[in-house]
N, CA, C and O atoms as a Maestro MAE file, in Angstrom:
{
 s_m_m2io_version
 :::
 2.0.0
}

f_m_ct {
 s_m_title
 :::
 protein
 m_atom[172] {
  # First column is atom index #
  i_m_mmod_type
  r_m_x_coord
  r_m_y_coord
  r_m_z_coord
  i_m_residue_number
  s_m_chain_name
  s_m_pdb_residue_name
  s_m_pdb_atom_name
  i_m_atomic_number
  :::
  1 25 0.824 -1.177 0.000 1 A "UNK " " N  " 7
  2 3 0.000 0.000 0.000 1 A "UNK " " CA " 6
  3 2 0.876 1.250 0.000 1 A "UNK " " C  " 6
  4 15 0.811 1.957 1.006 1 A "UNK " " O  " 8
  5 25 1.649 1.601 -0.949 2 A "UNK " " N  " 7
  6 3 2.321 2.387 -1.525 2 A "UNK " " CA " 6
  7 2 4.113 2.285 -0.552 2 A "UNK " " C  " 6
  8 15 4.842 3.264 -0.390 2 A "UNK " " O  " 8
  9 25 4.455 0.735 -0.018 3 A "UNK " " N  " 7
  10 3 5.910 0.990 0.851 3 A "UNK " " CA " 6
  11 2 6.266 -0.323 -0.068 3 A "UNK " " C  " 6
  12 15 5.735 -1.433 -0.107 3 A "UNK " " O  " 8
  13 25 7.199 0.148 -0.680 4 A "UNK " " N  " 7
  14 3 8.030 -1.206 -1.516 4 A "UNK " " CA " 6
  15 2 9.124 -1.739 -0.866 4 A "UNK " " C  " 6
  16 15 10.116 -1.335 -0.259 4 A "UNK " " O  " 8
  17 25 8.383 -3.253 -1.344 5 A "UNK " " N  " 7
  18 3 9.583 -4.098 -0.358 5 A "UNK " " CA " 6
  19 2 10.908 -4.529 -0.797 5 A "UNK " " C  " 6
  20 15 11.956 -4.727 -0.182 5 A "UNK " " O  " 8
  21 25 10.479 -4.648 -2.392 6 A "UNK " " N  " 7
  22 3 11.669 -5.559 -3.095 6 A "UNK " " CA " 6
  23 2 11.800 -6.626 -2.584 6 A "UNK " " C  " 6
  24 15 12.978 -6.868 -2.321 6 A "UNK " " O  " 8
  25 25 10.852 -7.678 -2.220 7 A "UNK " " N  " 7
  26 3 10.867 -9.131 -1.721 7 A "UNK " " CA " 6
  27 2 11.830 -9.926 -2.581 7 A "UNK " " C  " 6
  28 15 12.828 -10.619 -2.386 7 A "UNK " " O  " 8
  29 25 10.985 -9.462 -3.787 8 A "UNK " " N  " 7
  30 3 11.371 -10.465 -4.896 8 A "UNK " " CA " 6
  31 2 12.704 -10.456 -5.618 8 A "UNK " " C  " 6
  32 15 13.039 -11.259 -6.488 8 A "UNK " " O  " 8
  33 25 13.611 -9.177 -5.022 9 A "UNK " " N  " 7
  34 3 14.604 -8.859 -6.029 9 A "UNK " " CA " 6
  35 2 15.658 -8.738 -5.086 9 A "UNK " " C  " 6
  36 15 16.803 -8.609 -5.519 9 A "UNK " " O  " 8
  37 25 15.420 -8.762 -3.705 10 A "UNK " " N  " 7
  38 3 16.145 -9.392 -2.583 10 A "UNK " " CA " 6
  39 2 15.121 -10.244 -1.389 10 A "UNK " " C  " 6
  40 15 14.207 -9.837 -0.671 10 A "UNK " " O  " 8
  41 25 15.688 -11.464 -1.547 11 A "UNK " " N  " 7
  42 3 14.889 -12.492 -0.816 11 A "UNK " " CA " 6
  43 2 15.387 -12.744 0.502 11 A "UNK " " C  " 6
  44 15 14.916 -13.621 1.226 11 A "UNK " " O  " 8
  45 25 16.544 -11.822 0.900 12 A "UNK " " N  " 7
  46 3 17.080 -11.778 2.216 12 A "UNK " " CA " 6
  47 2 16.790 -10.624 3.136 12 A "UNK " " C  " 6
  48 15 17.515 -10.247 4.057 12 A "UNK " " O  " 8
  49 25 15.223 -9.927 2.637 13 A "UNK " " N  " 7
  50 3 14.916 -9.223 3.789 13 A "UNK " " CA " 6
  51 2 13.997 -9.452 4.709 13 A "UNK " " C  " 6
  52 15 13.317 -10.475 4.624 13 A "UNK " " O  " 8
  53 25 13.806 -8.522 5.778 14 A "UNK " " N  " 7
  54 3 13.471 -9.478 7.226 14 A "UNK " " CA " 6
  55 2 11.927 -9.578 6.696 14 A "UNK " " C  " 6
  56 15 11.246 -10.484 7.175 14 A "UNK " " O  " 8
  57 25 11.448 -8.867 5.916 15 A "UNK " " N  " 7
  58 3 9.884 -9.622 5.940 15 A "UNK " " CA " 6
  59 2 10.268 -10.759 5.114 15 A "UNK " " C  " 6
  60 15 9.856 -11.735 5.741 15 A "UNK " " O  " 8
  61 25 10.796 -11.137 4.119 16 A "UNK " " N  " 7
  62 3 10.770 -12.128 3.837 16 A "UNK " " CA " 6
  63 2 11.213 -13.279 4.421 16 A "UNK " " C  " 6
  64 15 10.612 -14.260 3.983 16 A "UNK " " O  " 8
  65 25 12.180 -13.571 5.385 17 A "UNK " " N  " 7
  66 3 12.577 -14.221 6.174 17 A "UNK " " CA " 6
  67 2 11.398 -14.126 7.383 17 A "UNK " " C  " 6
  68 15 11.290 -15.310 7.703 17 A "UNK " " O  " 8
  69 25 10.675 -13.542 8.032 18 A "UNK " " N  " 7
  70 3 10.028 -13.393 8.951 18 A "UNK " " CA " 6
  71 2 8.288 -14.039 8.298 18 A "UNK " " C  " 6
  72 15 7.373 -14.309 9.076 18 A "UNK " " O  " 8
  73 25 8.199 -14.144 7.107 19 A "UNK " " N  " 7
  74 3 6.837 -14.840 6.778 19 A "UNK " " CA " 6
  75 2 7.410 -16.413 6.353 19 A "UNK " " C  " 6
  76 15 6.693 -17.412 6.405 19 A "UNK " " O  " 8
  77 25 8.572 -16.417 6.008 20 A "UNK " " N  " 7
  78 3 9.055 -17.705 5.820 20 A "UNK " " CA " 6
  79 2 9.228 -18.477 7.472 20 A "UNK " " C  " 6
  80 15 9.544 -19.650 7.271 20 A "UNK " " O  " 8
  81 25 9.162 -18.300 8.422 21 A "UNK " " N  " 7
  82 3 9.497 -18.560 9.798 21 A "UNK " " CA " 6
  83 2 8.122 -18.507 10.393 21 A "UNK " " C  " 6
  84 15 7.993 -19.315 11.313 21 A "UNK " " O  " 8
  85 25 6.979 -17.734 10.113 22 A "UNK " " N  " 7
  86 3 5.863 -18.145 10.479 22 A "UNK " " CA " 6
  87 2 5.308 -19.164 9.584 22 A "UNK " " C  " 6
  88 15 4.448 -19.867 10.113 22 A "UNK " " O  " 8
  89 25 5.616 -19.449 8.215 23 A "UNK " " N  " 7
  90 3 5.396 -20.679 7.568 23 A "UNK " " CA " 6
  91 2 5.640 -21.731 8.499 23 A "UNK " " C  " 6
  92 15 4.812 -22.534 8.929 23 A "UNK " " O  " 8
  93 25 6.860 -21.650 8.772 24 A "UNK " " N  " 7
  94 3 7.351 -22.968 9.470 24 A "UNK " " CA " 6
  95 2 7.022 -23.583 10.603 24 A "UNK " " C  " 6
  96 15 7.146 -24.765 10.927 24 A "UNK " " O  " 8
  97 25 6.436 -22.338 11.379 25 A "UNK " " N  " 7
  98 3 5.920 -22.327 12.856 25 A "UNK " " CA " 6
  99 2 4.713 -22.855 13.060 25 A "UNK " " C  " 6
  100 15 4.571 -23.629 14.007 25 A "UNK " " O  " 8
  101 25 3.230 -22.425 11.912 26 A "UNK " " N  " 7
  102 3 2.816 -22.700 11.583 26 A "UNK " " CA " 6
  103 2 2.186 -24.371 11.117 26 A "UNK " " C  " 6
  104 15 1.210 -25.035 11.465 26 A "UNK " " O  " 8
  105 25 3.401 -24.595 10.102 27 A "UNK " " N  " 7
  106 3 3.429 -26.090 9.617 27 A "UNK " " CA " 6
  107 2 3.947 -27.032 10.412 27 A "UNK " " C  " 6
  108 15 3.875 -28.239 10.179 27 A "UNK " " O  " 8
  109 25 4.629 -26.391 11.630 28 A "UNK " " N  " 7
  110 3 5.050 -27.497 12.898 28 A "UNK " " CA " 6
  111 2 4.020 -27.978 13.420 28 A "UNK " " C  " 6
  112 15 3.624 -29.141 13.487 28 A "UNK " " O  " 8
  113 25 3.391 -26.562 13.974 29 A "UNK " " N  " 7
  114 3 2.021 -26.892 14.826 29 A "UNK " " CA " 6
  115 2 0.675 -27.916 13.986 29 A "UNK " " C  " 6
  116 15 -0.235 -28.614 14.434 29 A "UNK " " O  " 8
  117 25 1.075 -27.605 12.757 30 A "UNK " " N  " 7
  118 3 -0.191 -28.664 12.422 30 A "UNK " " CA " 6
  119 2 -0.152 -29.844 12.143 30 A "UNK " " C  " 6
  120 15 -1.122 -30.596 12.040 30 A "UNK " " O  " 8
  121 25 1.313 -30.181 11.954 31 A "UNK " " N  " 7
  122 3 1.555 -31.725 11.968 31 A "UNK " " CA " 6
  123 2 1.262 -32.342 12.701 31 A "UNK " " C  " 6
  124 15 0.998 -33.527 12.500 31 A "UNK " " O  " 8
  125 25 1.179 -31.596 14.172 32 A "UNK " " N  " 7
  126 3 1.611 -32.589 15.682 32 A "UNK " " CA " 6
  127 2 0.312 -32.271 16.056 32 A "UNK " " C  " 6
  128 15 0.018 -31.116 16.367 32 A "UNK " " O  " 8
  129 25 -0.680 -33.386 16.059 33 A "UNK " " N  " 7
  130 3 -1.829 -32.753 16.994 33 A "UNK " " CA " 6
  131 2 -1.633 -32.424 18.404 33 A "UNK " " C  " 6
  132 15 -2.456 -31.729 19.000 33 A "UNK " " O  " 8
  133 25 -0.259 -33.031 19.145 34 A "UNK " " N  " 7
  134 3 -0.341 -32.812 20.800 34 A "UNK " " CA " 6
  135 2 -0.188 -31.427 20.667 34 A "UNK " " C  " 6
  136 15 -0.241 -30.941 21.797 34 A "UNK " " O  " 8
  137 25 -0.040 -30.659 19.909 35 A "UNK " " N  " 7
  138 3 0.502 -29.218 19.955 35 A "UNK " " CA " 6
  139 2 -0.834 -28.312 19.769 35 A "UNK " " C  " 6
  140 15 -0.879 -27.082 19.780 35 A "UNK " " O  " 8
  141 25 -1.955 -29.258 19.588 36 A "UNK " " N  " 7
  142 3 -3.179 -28.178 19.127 36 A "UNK " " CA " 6
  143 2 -3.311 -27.660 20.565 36 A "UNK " " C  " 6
  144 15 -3.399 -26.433 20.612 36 A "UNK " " O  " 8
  145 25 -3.347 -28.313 21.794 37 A "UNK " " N  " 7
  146 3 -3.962 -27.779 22.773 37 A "UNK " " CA " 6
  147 2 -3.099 -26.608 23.263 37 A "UNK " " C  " 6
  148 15 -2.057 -26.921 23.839 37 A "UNK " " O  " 8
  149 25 -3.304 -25.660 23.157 38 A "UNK " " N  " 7
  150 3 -2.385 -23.955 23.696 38 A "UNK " " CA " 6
  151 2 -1.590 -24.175 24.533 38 A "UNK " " C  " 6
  152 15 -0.399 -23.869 24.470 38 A "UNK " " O  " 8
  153 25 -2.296 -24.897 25.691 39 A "UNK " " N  " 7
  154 3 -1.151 -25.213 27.159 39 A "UNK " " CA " 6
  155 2 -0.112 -25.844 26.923 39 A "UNK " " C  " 6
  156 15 0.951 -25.544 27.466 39 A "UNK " " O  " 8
  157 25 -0.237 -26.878 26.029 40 A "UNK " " N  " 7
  158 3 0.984 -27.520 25.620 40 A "UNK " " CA " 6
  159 2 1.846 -26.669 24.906 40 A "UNK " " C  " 6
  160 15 2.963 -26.422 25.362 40 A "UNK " " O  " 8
  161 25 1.532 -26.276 24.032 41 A "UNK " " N  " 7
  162 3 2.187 -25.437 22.728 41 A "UNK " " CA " 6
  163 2 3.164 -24.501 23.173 41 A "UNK " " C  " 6
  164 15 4.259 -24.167 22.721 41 A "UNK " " O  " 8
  165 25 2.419 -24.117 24.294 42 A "UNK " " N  " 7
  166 3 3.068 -22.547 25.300 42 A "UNK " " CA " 6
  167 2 4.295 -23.105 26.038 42 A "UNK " " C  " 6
  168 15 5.329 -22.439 25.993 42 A "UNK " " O  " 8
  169 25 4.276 -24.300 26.732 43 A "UNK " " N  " 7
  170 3 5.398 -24.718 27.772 43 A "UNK " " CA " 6
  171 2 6.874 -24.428 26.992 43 A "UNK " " C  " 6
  172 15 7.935 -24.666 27.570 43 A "UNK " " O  " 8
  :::
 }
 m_bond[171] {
  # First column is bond index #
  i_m_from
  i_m_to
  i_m_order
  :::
  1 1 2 1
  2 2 3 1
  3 3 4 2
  4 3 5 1
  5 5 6 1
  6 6 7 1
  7 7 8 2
  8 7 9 1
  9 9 10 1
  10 10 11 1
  11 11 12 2
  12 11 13 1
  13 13 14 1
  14 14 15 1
  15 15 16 2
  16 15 17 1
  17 17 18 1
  18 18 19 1
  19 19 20 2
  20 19 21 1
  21 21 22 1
  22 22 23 1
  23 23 24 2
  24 23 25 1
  25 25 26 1
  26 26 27 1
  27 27 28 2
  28 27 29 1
  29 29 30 1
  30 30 31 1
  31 31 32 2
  32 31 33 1
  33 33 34 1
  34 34 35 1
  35 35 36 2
  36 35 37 1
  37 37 38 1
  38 38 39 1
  39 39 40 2
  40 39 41 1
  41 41 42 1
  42 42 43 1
  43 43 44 2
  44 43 45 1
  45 45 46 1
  46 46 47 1
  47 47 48 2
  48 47 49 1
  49 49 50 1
  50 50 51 1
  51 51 52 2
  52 51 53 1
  53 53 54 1
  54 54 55 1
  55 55 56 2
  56 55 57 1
  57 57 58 1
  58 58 59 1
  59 59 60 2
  60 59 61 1
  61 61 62 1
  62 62 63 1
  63 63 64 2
  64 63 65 1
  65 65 66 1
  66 66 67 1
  67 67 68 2
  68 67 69 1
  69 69 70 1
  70 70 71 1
  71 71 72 2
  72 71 73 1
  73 73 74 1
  74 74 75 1
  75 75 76 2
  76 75 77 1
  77 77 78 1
  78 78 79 1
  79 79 80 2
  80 79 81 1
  81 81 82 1
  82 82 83 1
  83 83 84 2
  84 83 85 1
  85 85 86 1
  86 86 87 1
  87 87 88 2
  88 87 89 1
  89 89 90 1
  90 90 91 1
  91 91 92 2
  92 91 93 1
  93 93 94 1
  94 94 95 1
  95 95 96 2
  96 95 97 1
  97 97 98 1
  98 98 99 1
  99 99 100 2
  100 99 101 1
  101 101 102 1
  102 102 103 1
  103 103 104 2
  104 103 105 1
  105 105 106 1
  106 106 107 1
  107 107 108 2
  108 107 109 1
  109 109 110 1
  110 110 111 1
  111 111 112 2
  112 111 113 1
  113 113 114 1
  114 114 115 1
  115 115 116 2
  116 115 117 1
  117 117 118 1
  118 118 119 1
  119 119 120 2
  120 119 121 1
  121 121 122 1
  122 122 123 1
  123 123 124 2
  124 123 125 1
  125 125 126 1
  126 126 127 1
  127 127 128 2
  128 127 129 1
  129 129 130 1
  130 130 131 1
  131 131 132 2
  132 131 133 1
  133 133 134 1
  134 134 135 1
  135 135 136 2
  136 135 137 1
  137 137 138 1
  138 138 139 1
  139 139 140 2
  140 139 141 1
  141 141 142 1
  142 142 143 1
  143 143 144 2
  144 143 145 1
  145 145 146 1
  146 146 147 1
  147 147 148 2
  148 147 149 1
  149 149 150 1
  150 150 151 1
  151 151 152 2
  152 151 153 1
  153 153 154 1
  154 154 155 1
  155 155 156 2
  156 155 157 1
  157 157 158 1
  158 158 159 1
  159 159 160 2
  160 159 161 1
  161 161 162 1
  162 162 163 1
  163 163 164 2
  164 163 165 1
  165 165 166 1
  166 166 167 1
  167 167 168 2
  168 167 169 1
  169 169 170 1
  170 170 171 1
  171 171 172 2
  :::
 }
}
């Protein structure tokens, strides 16, 4: 909305690294069902 990131033409900046890391965080938690319950997840 008019702030350019240049994601694409450098792939080593922190938003791009920082949505790649909630990918991952993300795709941990949904593999493992023991991790659905919050209390666990949190320890």
């Amino acid at each position: 909305m008019g702030i350019k990131l240049e994601s694409q033409g450098n792939p080593e900046t922190l938003y791009v690294k920082s949505v790649y890391k909630a990918c991952e965080i993300l795709q941990f938690r949904a593999l493992r069902p023991w991790y659905w319950i919050d209390t666990i997840f949190n320890l």
